[in-house]
N, CA, C and O of each residue as an XYZ file, in Angstrom:
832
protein
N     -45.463     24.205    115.554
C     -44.736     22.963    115.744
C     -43.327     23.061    115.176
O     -42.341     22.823    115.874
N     -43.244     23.446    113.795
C     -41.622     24.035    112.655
C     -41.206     24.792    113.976
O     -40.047     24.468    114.236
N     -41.664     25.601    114.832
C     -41.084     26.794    115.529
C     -39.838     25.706    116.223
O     -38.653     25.405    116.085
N     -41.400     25.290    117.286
C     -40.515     24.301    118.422
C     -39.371     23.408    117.917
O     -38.306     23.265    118.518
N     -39.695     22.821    116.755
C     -38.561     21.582    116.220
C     -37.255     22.198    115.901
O     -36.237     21.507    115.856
N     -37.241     23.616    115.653
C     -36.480     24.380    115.263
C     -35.390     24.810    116.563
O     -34.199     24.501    116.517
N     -35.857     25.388    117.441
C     -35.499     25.350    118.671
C     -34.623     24.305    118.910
O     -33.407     24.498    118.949
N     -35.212     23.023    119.102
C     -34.611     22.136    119.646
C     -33.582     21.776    118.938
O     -33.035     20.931    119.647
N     -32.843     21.912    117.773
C     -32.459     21.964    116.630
C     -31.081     22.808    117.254
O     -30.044     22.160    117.117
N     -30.955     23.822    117.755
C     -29.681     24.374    117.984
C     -28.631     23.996    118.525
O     -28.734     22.855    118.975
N     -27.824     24.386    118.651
C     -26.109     24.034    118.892
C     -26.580     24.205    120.779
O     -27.526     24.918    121.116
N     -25.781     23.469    121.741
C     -25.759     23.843    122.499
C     -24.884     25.213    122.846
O     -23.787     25.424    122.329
N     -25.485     26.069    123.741
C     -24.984     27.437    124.342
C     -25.179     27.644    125.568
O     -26.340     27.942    125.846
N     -24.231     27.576    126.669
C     -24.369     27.472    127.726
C     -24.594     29.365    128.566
O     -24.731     29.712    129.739
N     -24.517     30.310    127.000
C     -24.921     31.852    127.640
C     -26.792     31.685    126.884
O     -27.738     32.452    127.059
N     -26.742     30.575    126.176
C     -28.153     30.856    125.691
C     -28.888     29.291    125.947
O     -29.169     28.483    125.062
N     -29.062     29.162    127.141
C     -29.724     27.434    127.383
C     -31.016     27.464    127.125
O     -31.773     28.424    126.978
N     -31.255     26.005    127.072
C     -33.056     25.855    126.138
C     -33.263     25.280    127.899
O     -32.510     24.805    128.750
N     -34.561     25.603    127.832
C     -35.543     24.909    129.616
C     -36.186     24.972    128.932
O     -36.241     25.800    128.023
N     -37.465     23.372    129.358
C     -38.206     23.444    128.894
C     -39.151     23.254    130.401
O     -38.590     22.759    131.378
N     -40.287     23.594    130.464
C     -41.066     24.122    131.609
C     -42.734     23.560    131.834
O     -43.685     23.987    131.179
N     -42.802     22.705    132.717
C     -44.148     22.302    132.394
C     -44.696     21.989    133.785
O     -43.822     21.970    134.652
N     -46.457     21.636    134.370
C     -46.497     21.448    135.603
C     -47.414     20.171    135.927
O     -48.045     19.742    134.961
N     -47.569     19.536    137.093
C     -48.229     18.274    137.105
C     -49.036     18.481    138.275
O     -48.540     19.278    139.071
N     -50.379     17.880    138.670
C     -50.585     17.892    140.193
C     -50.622     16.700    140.919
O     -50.991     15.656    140.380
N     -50.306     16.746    141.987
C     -50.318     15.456    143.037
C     -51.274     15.560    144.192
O     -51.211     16.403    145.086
N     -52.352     14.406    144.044
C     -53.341     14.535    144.937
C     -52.569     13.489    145.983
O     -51.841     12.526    145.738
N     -53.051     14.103    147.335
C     -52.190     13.483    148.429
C     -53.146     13.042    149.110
O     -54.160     13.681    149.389
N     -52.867     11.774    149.471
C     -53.527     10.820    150.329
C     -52.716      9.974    151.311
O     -51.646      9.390    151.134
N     -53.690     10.077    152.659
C     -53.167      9.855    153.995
C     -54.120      8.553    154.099
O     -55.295      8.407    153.763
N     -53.037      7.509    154.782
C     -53.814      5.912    154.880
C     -55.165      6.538    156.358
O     -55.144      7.569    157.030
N     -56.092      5.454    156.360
C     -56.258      5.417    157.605
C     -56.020      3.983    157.891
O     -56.121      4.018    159.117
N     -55.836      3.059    157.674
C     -55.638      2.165    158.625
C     -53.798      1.506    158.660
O     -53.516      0.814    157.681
N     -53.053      1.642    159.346
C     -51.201      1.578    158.769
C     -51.127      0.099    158.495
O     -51.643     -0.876    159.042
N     -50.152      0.283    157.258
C     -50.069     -0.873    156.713
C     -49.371     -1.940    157.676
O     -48.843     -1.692    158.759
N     -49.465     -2.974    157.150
C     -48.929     -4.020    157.559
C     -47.245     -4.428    156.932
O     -47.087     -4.859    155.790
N     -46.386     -4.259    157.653
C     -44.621     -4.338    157.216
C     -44.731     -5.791    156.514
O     -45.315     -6.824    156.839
N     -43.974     -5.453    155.487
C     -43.556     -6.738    154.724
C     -43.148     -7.636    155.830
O     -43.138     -7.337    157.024
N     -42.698     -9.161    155.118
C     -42.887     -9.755    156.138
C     -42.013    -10.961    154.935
O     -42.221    -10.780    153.736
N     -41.252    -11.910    155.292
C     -40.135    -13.184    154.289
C     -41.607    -13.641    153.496
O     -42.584    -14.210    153.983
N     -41.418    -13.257    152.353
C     -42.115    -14.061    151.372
C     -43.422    -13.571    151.377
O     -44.278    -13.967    150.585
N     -43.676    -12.441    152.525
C     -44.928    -11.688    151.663
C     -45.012     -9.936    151.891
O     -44.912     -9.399    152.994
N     -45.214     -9.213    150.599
C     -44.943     -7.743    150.601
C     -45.576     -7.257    151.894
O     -45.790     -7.755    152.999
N     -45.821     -5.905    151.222
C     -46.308     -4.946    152.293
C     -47.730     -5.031    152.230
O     -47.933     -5.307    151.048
N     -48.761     -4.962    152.766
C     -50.322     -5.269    153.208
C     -50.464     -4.035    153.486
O     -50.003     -3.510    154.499
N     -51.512     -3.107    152.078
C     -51.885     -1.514    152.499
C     -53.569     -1.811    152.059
O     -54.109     -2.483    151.180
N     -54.056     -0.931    153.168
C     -55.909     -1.366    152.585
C     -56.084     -0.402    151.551
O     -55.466      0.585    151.152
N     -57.208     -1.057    151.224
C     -57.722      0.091    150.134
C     -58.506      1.374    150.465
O     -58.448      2.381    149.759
N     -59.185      1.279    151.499
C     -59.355      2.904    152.186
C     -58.604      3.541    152.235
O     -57.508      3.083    152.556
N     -58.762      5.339    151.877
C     -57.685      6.055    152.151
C     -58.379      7.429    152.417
O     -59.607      7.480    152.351
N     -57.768      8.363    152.666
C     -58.016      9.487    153.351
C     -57.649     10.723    152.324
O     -56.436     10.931    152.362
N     -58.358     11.631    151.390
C     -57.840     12.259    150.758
C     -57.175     13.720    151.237
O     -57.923     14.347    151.987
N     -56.405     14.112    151.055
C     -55.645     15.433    151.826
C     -55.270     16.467    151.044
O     -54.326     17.161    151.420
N     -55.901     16.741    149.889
C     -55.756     17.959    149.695
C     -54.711     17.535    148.052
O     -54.662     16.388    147.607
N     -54.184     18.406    147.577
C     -53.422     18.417    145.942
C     -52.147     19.303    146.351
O     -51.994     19.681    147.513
N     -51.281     19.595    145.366
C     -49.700     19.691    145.559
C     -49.796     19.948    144.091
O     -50.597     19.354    143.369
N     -48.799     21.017    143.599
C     -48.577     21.562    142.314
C     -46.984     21.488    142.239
O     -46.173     22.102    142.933
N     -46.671     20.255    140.853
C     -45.339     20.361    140.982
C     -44.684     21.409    139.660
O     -45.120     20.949    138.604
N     -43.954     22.425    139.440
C     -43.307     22.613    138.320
C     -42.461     22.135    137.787
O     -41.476     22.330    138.498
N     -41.998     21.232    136.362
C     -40.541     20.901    135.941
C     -39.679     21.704    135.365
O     -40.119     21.611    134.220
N     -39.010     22.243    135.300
C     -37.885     22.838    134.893
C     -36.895     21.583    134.371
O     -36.714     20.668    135.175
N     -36.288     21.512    133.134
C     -35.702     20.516    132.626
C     -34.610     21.501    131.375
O     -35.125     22.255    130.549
N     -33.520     21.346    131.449
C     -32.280     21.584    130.563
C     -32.069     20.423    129.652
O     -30.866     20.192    129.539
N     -33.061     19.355    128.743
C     -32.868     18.236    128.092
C     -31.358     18.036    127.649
O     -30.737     17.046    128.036
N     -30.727     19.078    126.759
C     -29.605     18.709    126.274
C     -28.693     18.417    127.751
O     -27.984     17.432    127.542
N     -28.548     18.787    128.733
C     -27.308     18.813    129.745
C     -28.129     17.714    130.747
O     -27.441     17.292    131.677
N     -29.076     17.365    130.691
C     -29.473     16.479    131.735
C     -29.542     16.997    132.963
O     -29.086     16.242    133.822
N     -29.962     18.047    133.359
C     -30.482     18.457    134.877
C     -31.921     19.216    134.698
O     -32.252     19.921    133.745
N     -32.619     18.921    135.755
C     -34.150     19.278    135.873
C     -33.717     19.873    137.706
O     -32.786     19.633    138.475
N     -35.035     20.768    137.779
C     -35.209     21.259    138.735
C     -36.960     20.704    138.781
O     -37.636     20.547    137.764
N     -37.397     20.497    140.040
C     -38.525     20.318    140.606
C     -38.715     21.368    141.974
O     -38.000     21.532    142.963
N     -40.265     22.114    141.471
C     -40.660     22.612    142.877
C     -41.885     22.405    143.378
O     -42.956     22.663    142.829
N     -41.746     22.051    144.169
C     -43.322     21.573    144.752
C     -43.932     23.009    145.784
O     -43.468     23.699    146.692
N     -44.918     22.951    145.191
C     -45.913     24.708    145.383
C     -47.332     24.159    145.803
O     -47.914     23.234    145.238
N     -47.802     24.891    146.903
C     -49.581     24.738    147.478
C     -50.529     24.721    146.611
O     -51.567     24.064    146.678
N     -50.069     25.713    145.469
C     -50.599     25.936    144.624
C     -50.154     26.637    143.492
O     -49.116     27.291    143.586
N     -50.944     26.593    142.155
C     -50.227     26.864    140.945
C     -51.369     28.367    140.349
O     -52.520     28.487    139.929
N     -50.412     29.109    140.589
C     -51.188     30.394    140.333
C     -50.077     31.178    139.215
O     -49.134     30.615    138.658
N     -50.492     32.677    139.059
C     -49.982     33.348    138.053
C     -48.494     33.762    139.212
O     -47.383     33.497    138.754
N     -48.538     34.130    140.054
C     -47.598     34.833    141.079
C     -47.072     33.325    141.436
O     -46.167     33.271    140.604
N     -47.034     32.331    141.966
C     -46.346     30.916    141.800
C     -45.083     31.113    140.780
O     -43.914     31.359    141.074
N     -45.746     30.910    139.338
C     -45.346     31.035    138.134
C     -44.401     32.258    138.060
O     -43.562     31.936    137.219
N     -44.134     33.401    138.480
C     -43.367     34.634    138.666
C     -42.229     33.962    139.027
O     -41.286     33.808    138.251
N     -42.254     33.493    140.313
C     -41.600     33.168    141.527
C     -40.434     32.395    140.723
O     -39.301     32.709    140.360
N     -41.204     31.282    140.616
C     -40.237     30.547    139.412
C     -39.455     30.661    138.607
O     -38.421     30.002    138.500
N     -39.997     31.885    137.623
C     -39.109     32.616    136.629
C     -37.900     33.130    136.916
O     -36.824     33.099    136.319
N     -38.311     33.683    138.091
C     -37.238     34.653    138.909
C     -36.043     33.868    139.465
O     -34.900     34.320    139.391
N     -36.282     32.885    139.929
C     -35.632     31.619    140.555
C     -34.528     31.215    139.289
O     -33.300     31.168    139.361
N     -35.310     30.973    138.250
C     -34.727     30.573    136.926
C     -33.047     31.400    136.450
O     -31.968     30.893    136.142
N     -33.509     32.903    136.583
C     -32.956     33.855    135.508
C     -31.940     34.199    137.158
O     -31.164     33.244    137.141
N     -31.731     34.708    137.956
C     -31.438     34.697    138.819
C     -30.675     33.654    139.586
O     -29.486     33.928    139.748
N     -31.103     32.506    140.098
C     -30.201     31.769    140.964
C     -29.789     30.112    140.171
O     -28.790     29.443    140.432
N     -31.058     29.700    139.016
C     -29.970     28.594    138.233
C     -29.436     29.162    137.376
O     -28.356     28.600    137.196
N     -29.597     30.259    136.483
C     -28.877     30.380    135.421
C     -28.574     31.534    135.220
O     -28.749     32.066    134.123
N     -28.045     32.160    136.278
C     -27.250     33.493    136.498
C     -26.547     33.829    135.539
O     -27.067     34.923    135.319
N     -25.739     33.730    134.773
C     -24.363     34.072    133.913
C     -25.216     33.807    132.408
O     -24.652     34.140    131.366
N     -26.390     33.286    132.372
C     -26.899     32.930    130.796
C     -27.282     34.686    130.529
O     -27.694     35.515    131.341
N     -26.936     34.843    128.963
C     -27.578     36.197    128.297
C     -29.132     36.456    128.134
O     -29.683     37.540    128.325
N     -29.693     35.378    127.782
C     -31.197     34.814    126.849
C     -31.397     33.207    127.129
O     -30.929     32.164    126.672
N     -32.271     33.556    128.048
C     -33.157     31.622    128.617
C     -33.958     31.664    127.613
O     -34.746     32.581    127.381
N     -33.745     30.343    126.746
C     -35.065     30.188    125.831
C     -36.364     29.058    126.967
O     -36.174     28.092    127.706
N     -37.192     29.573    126.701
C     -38.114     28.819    127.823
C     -39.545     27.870    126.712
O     -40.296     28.539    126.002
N     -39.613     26.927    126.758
C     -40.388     25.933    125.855
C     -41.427     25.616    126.814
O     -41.226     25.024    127.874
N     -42.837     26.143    126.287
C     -43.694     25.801    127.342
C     -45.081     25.748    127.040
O     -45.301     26.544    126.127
N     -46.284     25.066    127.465
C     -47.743     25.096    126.630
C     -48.050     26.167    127.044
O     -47.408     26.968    127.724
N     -49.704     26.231    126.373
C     -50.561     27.631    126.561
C     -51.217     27.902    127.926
O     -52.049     28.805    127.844
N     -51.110     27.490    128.899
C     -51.299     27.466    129.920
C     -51.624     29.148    130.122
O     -50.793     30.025    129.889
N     -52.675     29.329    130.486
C     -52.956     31.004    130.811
C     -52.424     31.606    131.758
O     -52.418     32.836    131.706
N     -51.696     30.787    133.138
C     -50.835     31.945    133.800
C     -48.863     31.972    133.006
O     -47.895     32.598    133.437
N     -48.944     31.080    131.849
C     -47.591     30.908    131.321
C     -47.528     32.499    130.337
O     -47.286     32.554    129.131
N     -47.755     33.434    131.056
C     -47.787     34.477    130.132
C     -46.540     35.633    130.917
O     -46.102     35.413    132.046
N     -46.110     36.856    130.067
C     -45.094     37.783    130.426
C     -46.127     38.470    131.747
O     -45.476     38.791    132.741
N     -47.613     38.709    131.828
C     -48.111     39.398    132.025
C     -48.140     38.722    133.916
O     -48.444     39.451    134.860
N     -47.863     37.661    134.022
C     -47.968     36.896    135.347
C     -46.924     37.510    136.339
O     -47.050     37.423    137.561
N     -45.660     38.272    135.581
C     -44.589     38.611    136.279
C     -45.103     40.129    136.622
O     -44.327     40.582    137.464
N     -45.979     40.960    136.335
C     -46.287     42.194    136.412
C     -47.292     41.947    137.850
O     -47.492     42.685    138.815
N     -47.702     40.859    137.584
C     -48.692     40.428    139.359
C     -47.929     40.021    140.063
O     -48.481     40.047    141.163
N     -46.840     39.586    140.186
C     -45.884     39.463    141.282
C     -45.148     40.507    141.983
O     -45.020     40.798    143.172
N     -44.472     41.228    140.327
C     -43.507     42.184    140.798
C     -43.577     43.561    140.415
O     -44.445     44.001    139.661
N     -42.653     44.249    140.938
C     -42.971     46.320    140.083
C     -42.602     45.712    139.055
O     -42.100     44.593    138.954
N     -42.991     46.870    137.866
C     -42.392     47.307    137.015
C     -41.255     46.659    136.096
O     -41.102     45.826    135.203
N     -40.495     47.655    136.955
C     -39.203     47.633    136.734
C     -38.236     45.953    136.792
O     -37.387     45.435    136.067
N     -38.989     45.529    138.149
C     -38.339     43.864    138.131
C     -38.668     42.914    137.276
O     -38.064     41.941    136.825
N     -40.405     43.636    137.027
C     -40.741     42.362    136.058
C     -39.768     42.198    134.579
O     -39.295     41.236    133.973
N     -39.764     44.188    134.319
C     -39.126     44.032    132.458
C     -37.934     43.633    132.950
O     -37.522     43.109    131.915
N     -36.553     43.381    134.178
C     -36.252     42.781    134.069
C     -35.803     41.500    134.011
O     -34.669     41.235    133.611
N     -36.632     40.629    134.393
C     -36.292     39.150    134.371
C     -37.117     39.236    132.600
O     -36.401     39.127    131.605
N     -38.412     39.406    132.494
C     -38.471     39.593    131.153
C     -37.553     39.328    130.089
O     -37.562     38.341    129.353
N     -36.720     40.341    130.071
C     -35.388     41.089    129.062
C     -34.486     39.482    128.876
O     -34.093     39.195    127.745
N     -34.245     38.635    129.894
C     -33.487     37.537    130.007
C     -34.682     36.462    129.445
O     -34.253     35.312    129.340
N     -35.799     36.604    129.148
C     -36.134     35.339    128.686
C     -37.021     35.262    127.481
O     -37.839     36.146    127.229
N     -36.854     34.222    126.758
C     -37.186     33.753    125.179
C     -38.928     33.189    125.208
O     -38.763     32.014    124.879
N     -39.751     33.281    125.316
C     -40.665     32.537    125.078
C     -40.928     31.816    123.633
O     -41.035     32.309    122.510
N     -41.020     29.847    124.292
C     -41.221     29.613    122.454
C     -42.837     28.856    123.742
O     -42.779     28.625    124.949
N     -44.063     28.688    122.750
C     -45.155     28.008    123.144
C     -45.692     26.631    121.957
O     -45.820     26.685    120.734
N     -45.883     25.634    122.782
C     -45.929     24.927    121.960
C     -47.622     24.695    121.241
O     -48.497     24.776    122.103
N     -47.904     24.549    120.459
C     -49.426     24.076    119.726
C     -50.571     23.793    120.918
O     -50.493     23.393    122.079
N     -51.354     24.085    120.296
C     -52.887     24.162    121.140
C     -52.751     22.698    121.966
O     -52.862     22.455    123.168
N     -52.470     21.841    120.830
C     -52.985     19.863    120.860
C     -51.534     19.790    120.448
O     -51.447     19.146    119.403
N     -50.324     20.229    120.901
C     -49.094     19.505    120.758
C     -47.993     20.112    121.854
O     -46.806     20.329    121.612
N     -48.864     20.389    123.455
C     -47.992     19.829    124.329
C     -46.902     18.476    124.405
O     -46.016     18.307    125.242
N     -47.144     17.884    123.645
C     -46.254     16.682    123.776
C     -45.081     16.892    123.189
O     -44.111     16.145    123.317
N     -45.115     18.054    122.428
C     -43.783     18.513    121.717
C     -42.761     19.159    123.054
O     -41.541     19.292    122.956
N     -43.427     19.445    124.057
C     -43.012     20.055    125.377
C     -41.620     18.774    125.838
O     -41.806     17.621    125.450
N     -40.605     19.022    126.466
C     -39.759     17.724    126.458
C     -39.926     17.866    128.077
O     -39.355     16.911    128.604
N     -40.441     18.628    128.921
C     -40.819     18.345    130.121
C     -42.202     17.596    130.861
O     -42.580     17.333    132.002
N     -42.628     17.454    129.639
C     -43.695     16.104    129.538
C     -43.087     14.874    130.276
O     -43.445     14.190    131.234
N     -41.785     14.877    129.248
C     -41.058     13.246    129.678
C     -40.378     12.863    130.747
O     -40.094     11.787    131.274
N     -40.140     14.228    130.994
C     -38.999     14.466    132.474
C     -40.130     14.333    133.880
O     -39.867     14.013    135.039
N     -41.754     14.799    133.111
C     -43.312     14.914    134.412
C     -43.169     12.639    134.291
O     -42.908     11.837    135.189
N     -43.296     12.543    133.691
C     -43.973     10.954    133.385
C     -42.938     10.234    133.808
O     -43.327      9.179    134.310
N     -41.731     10.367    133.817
C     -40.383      9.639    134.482
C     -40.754      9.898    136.615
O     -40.759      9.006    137.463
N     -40.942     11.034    136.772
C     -41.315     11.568    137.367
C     -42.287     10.981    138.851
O     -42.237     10.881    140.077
N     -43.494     10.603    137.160
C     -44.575      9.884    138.699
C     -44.249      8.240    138.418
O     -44.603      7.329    139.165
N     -43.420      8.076    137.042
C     -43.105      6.344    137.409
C     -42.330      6.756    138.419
O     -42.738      5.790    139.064
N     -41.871      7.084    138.885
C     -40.216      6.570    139.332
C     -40.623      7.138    141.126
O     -39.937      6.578    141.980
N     -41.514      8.026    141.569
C     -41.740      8.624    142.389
C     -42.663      8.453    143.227
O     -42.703      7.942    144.346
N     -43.605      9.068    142.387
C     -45.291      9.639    142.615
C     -46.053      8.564    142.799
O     -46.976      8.730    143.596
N     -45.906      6.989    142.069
C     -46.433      5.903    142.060
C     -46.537      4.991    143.523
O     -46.029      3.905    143.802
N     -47.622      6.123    144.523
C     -47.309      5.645    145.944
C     -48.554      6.456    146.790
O     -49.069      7.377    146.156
N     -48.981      6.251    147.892
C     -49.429      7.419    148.487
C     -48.752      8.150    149.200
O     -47.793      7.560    149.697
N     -48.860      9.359    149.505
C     -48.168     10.579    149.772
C     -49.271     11.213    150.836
O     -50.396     11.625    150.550
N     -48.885     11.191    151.634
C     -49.698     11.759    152.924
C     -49.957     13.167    152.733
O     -51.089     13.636    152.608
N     -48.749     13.913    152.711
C     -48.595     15.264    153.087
C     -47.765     16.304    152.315
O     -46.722     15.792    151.909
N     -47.886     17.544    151.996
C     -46.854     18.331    151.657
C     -45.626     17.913    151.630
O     -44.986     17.593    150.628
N     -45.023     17.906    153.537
C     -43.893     17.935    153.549
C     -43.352     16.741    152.809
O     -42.487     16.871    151.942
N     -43.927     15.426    153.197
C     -43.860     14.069    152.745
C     -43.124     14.382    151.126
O     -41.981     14.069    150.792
N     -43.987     14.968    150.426
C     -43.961     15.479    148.881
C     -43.042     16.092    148.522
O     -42.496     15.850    147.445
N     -42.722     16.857    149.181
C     -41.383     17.792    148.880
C     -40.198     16.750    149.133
O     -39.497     16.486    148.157
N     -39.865     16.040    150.538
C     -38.959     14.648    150.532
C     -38.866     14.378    149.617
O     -38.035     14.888    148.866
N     -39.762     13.358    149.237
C     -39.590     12.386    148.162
C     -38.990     12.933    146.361
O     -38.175     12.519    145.536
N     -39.739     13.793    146.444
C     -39.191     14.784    145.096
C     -37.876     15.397    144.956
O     -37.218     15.475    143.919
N     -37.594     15.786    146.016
C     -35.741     16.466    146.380
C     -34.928     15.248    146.012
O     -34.026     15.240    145.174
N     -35.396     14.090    146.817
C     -34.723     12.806    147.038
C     -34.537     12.761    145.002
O     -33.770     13.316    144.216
N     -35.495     11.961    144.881
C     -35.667     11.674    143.264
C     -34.609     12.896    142.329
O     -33.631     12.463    141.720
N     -34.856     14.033    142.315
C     -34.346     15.199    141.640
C     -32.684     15.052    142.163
O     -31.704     14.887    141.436
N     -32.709     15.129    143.135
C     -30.905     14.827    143.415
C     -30.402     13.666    142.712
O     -29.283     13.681    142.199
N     -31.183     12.639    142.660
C     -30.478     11.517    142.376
C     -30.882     11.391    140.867
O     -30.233     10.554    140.241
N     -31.684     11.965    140.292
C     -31.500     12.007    138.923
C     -30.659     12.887    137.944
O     -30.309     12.842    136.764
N     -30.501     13.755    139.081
C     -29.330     15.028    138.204
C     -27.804     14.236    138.636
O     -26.882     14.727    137.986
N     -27.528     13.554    139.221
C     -26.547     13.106    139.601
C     -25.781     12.152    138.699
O     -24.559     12.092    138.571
N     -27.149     11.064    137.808
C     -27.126     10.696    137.281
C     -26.589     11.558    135.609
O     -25.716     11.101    134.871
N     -27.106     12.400    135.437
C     -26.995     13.200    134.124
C     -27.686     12.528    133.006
O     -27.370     12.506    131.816
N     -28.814     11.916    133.686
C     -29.620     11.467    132.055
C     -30.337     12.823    131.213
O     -31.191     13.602    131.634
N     -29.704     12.790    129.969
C     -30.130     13.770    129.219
C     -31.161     13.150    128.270
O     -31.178     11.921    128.195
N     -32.095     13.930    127.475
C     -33.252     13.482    126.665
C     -32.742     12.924    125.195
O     -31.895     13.661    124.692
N     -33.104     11.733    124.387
C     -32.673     12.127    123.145
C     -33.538     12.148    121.989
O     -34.070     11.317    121.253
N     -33.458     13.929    122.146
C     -35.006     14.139    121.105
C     -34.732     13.951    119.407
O     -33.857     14.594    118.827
N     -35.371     13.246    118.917
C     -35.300     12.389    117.612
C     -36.098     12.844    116.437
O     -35.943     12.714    115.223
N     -37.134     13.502    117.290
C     -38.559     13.671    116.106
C     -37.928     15.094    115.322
O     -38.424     15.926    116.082
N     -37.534     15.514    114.799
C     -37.226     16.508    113.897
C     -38.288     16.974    113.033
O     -39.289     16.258    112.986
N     -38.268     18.178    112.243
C     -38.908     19.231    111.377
C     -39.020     18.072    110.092
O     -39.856     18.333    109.227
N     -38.315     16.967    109.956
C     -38.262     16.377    108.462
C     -39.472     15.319    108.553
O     -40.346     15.013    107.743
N     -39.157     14.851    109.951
C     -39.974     13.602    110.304
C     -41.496     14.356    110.405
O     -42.418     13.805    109.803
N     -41.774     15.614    111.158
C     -42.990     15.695    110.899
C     -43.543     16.239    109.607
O     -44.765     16.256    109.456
N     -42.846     16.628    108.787
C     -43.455     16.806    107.302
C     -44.060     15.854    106.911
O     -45.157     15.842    106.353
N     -43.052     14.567    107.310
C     -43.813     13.066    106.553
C     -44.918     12.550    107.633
O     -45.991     12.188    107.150
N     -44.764     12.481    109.047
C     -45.485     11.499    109.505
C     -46.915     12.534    110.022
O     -47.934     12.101    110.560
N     -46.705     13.553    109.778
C     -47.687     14.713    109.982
C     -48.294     15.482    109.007
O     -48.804     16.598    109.106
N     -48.170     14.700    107.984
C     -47.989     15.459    106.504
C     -49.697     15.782    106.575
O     -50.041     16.818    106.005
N     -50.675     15.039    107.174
C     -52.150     15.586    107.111
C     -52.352     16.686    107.579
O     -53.429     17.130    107.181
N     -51.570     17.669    108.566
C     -51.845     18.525    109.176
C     -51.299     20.067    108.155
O     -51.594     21.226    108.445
N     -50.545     19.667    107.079
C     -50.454     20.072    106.236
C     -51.137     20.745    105.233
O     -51.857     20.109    104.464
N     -50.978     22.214    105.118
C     -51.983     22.098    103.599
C     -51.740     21.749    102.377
O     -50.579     21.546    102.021
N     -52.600     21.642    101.677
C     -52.257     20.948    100.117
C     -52.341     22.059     99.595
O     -53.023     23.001     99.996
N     -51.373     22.005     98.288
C     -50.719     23.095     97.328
C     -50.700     22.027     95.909
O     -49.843     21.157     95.749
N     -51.685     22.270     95.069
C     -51.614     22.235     93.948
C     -51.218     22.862     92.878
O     -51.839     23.879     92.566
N     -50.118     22.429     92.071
C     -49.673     23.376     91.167
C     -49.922     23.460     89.449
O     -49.443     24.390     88.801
C-alpha cells in the first residue's frame, strides 16, 4: 500500500508518466419488445423483458495527474488481449516516454509473462524494458485510481442497455472523447500519512 501511495506521490514527468490500468465487464442486452418514444410529459416506456447477448471486456487506461483515459472495448479479456494493450500503450500513446510506470491489481493475466504469449522474444523484452510495474494489495484494489475513472464510467455511460458490441464501442468512444476533452483530472488525497492513522490496525505493533 506505502509502495502505491508513494508512487502517486511524485512530481509530474511527462518522459516518466504514471497509468493506472484496470478492467470492467459489460453484459449486453438486446430489448425484445422496442420501446415506446417519450412522449410531452411522459418518458420513454422500456419493458422489463430483455434478451441477453453475450459480455464485452472494457480496459481503462487513465493518466490521473493530466486527465486523459483511454478505453478499449475487447470480446474478450485474455493474457494476449492484455499484450495488445501494452503494446498500444508504450508504442502509439506514449511514444517519446523513457519508463511507463503502470499501477495495476493482481489480476493473473496482469503479469510480464502475458507479453511472451503474444509476442517473440525479442518484442516482448522490448516493450517490457519501457515499463514499471507497481501492483496494488491483495484487498486494496481501490488504491487502483482506475477504479474511479471504471465507476464514472458506468454512471455516466453503461447505465442503459446495450444491445451489441458495436453499439458498445459507440457509446464508449463517444463518452472517452468527451471526457478527455474535458481534462478532468483525479484529486488523489489519501496519502502514506493518512493511512498510518486511519489504517493504523493493519499495522503491526512494536513495543518498546
Amino acid at each position: 500500500m506505502e509502495e502505491i501511495l508513494t508512487v502517486y506521490e511524485r512530481p509530474y514527468d511527462f518522459k516518466n508518466p504514471l497509468i493506472c490500468l484496470d478492467e470492467a465487464t459489460k453484459q449486453l442486452v438486446k430489448e425484445i419488445k422496442v420501446p415506446i418514444p417519450p412522449q410531452r410529459s411522459q418518458p420513454e416506456r422500456v419493458d422489463y423483458e430483455y434478451e441477453r447477448n453475450g459480455t464485452a471486456n472494457l480496459f481503462m487506461l487513465c493518466e490521473p495527474i493530466v486527465g486523459a483515459r483511454y478505453v478499449e472495448v475487447t470480446q474478450r479479456r485474455t493474457a494476449v488481449d492484455y499484450a495488445h494493450l501494452l503494446k498500444r500503450l508504450v508504442d502509439v500513446f506514449y511514444p517519446d516516454a523513457c519508463k511507463i510506470t503502470l499501477v495495476q491489481d493482481n489480476l493473473n493475466i496482469h503479469s510480464p509473462s502475458s507479453l511472451y504469449k503474444a509476442f517473440a522474444p525479442e518484442e516482448a523484452r522490448r516493450i517490457l524494458s519501457r515499463l514499471e510495474f507497481f501492483y496494488t494489495p491483495k484487498h486494496g484494489s481501490w488504491l487502483n485510481m482506475a477504479e474511479i475513472e471504471l465507476s464514472i464510467l458506468s454512471r455516466q455511460c453503461l447505465d442503459q442497455r446495450i444491445p451489441d458490441f458495436q453499439t458498445l464501442q459507440k457509446h464508449v468512444s463517444a463518452w472517452n472523447e468527451h471526457r478527455n476533452q474535458k481534462g478532468t483530472w483525479i484529486d488523489w488525497r489519501f496519502t502514506m500519512q493518512d493511512a498510518r492513522v486511519k489504517l493504523h490496525r493493519l499495522y503491526p505493533s512494536i513495543y518498546i
